[in-house]
N, C-alpha and C positions, 0 to 999 in steps of 0.2 A: 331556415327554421332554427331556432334556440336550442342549443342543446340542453335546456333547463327551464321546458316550458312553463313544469307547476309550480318555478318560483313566482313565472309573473303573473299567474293566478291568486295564490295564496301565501299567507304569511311565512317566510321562512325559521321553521323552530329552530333558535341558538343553546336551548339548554329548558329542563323542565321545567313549565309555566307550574307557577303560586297557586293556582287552581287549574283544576279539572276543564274540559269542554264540556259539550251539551253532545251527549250521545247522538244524535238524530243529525244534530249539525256536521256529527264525522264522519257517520255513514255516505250523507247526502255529498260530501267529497269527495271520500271514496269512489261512491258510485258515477260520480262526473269522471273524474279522472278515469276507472278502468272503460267504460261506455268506450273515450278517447282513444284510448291505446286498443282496445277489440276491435275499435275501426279501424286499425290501420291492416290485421291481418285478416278479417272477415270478408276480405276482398280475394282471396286465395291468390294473391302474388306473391309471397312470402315464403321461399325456400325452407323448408325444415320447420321448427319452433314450434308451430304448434299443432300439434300430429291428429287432435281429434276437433274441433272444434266445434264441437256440437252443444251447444250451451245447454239444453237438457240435459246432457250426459254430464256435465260440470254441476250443473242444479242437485241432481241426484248424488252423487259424489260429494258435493259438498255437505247436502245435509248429513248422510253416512257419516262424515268427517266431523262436523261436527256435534256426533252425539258420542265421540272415542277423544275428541281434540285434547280433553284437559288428562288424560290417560298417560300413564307412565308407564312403556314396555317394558322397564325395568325390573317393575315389580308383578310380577305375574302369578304372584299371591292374593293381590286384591284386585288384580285385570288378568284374568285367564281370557277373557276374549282373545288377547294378544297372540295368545299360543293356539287357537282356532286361525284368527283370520293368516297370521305368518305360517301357520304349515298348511295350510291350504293353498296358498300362493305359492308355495315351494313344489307341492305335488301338480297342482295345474302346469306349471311352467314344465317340471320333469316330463310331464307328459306327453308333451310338446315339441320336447327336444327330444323324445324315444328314448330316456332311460330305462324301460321296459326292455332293451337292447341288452342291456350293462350284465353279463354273467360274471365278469370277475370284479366285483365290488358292488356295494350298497350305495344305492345314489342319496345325498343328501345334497342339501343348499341353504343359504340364507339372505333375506331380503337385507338389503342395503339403502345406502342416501341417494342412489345415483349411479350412472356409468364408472364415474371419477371414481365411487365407492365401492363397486365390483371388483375395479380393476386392484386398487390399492389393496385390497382384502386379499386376491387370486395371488397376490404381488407377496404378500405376507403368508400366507399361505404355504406357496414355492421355498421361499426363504427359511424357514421353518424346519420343512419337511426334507430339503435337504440338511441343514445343519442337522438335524435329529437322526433322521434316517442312513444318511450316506456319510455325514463327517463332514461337510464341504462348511467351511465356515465365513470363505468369500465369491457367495455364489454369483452369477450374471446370469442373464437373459438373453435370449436372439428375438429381434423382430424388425420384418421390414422396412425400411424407410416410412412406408404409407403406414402403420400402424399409428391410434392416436396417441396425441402427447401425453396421456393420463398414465402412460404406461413411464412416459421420461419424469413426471412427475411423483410416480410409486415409486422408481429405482431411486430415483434421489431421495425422498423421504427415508425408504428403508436400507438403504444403502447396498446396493443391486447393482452389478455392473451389467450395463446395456449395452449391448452389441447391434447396434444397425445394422443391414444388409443392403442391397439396392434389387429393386422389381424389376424385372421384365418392360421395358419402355416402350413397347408395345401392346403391353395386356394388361400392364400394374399389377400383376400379381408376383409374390416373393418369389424369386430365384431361390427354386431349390438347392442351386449347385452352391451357393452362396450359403444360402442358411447352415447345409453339413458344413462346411469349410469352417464356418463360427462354433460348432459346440467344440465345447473338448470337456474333460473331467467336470470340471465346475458346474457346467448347463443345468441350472434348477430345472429352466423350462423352455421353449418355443413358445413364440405368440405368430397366431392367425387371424386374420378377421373376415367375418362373414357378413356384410362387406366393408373396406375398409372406409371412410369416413368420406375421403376428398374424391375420390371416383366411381366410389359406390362399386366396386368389383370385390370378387371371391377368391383370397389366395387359393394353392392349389392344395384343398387340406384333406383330402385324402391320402395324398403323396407326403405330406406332410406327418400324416399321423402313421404311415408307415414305417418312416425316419425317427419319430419320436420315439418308438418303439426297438427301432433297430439300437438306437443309440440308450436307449433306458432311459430318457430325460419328458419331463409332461410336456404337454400338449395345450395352452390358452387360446381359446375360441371366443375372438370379440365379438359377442352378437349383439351386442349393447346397440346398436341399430337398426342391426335385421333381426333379431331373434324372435320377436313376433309378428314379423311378416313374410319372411323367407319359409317359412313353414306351408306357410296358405299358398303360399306361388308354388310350390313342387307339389302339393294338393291339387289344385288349379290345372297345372300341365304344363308349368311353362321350365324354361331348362335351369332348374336349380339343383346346383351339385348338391350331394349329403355334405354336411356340415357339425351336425351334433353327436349324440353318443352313438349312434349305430357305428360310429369307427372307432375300433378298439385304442385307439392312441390317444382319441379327445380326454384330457382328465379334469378340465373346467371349461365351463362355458357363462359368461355374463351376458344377460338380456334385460333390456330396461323397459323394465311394467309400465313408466312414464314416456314412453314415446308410442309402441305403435300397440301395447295394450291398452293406449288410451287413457293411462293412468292419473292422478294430479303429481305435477312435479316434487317431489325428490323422492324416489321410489324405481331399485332394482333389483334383480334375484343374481345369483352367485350360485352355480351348481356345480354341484362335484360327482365326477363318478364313484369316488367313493368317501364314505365318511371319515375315514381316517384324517383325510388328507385337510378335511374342514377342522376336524379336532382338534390339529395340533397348533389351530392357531389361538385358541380360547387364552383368555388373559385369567389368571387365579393372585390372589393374593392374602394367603390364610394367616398370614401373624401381625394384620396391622389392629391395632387398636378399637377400631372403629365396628369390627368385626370382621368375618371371612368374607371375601370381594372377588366376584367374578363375571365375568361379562362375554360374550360370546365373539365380539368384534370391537375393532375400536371405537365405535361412540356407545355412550352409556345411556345416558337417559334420550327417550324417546317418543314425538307424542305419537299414539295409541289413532290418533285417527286416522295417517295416512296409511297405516296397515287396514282400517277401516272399509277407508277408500278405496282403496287399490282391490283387495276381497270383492266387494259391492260391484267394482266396475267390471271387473272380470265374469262374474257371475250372471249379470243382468245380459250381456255379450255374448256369452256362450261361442261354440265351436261355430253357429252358425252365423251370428253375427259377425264374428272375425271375419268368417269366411266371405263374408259378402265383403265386406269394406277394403279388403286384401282386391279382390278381382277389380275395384272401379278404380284402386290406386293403381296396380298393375295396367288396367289400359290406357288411363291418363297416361303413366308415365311413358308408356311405350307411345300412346299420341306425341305427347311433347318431343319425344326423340324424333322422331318421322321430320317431323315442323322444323326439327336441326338440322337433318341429312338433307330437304329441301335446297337448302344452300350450298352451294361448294365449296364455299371459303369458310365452312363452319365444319367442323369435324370432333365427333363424340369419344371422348379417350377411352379404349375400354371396349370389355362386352359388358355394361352394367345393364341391371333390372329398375327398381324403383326409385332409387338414386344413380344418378347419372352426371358429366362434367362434360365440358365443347370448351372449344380453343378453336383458334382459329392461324393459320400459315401463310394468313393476307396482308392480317394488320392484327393490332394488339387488341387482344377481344374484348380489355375494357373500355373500349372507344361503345362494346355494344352495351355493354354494362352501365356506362355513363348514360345513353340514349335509353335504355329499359328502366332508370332508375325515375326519367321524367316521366313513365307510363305508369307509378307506383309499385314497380319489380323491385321485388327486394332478393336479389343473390349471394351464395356467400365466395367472397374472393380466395382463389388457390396461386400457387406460386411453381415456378420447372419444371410446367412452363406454366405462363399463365394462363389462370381458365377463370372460369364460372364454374358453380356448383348448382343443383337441382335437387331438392331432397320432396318427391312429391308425397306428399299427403293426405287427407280427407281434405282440408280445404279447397285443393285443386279440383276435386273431383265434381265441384259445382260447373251446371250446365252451361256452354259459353264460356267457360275458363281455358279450353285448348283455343280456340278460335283466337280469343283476343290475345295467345299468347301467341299463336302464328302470323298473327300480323303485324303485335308489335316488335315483332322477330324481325321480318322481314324491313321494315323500317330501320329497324336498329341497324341491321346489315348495311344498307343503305350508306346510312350515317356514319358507320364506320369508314365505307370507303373513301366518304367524301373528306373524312378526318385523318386519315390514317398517318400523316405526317407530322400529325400534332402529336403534344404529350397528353391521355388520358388522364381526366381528374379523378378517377377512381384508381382501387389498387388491392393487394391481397390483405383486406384487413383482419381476416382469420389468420393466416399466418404471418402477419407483420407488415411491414412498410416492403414496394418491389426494391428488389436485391439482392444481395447474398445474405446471411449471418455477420455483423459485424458490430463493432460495439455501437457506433450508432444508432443502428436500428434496436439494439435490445435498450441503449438507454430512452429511444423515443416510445418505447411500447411503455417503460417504466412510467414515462410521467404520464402515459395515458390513464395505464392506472389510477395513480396516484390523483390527476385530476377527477378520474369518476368517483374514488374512493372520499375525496375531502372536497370535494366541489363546494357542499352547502354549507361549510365552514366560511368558505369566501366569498358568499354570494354577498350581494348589498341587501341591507332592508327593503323591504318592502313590504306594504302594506295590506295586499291581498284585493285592492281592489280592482 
């Protein structure tokens, strides 16, 4: 398969055509092309990506979205919707997370671009509130090995010294003993995740938040994954630790409205136990010329629809909609794991829920990942050791989707055995090329990059037909 199928479709644009197209003509692209790509995950093989896939529920959202799209949250002089549908969103989410819990502080939050956007904001935040608060003017961070990269990507932006730890290699959950050993004076903050990304498990944040506490340093709760579905599973009955503000320690939690609130992508909340601690990161700037300039987070202008949207989807859902979509993800995924322990030579890293990871101690488990990839599985690759990942979703949850994943499990196993001497053609390509950190591997992700980012610069002509 091409990795640049729609050049050999249609004409590739080198720079802006002398005239306009025919509206109708670029719809009718459009709509070829997405039809294309919804087929590849409307088959529920598809690990993670796309969390609701309900095209009514996209229909709906979209129209919402488009009657807010051309909307400036900036200005909220001539769009106060904006200030309805974002603190609406902000109080649903509280909810959720039991800030109703919170006696020593005023919970606030505010909607973001994304996980990437939670985290960078919680990251600025910390940053902030130490320099102001405590004096520390080269603060750091502690977080797990398994916490996501968005966090390495805030400390370097804002200049954050990151202190890694190592899990429990047994449980993947942070080493306590580890975490103390890393704060000292400096510590803005602790990061947890509820769960973490690549094996879908729950650090120990109860224990966590009583450390946070002891030592006086906050508390970061990634729920940027589970935040709206870990809720509904310990509703449900099934064994999910406390995790949000009922622990006096938690003093931020990220949950992203675009994953299992079923939101449209780039949309997440950021909540704080208290609002102090959200203030001190407001940007003001009263002597520029221009006039007095103030913004609440780092991006400025914003369209007005995805707050829209995200409002709309929430609302039409309700507690009991969640609650229903929460219980067929939770049995699927607990089916799917069953269909893993089936095998011997497959083994589930973890006690995880919804998301889950298997490796295997026979042979290299992307010999199965190679064989599931002919069945149209799409998984995302981990690295020490190496696994597979599972991130079940609504799509999974279609009749006959555990079935045909048990069998073509079972195959796959198979075929691993019968390969297990060869080199597998697949590899962790969520965390890089298999191997350690070295400059090779960061320069081969670079040009990976690079080739996605400039691809259509170098394509050849072509004519579209």
């Amino acid at each position: 398969m091409s990795d640049y199928p729609h050049a050999e479709r249609y004409p590739v644009a080198r720079g802006l055509a002398s005239e306009g197209r025919d509206r109708s003509e670029i719809l009718a692209e459009l709509g070829e092309m997405a039809k294309g790509e919804d087929a590849y995950w409307e088959t529920g093989r598809c690990s993670g990506t796309m969390y609701c896939g309900d095209h009514d529920h996209y229909a709906f959202m979209n129209e919402a979205f488009g009657l807010f799209a051309h909307e400036n949250v900036l200005q909220r002089d001539m769009f106060p919707s904006a200030t309805r549908f974002e603190g609406e969103i902000i109080a649903m989410t509280l909810d959720l997370l039991h800030a109703d819990a919170i006696v020593d502080g005023q919970a606030a939050g505010m909607v973001t671009s994304g996980g990437t956007g939670s985290i960078l904001h919680a990251m600025l935040a910390y940053r902030e509130h130490a320099r102001i608060e405590r004096g520390i003017e080269a603060p750091n961070v502690v977080k797990a090995e398994t916490g996501h990269p968005a966090f390495d990507k805030a400390c370097h932006l804002l200049g954050i010294e990151l202190r890694k730890v190592p899990v429990d290699p047994t449980t993947t959950r942070a080493d306590l003993d580890a975490v103390a050993d890393a704060i000292d004076a400096g510590t803005a903050a602790v990061i947890a995740s509820a769960p973490n990304y690549g094996y879908g498990t729950i650090d120990p944040i109860a224990e966590l938040s009583d450390l946070a506490l002891e030592r006086g340093v906050g508390l970061h709760v990634d729920g940027c994954l589970g935040g709206f579905i870990l809720p509904w599973g310990e509703e449900l009955g099934y064994d999910i630790p406390v995790f949000d503000f009922r622990l006096p320690g938690v003093t931020t939690i990220s949950a992203d409205t675009h994953k299992y609130a079923y939101g449209l992508k780039g949309t997440s909340v950021l909540a704080f136990r208290d609002r102090s601690l959200r203030d001190g990161q407001y940007f003001f700037l009263t002597d520029w010329s221009g006039g007095k300039y103030c913004s609440p987070g780092i991006e400025g202008s914003r369209s007005g629809g995805l707050l829209a949207a995200t409002w709309a989807g929430m609302m039409a859902l309700g507690r009991e909609g969640y609650l229903r979509y929460a219980q067929q993800i939770f049995e699927t995924a607990f089916a799917m794991q069953d269909a893993v322990r089936v095998h011997p030579e497959l083994r589930i890293i973890g006690a995880p829920t919804f998301c889950f990871s298997f490796t295997s101690d026979a042979f290299d488990i992307y010999h199965v990942n190679d064989f599931m990839r002919t069945k149209g599985w799409r998984f995302n690759g981990q690295q020490y050791p190496n696994a597979i990942h599972m991130a079940v979703t609504r799509p999974q949850t279609q009749p006959g989707l555990v079935d045909g994943f048990a069998a073509d499990l079972g195959n796959a196993v198979a075929y691993a055995r019968e390969h297990r001497d060869e080199t597998p053609k697949s590899g962790a390509i969520y965390g890089g090329i298999p191997g350690g950190p070295t400059p090779e591997a960061d320069e081969f992700i670079r040009a990976v990059m690079t080739e996605m980012m400039d691809s259509q610069q170098e394509l050849p002509a072509t004519t579209g037909d």
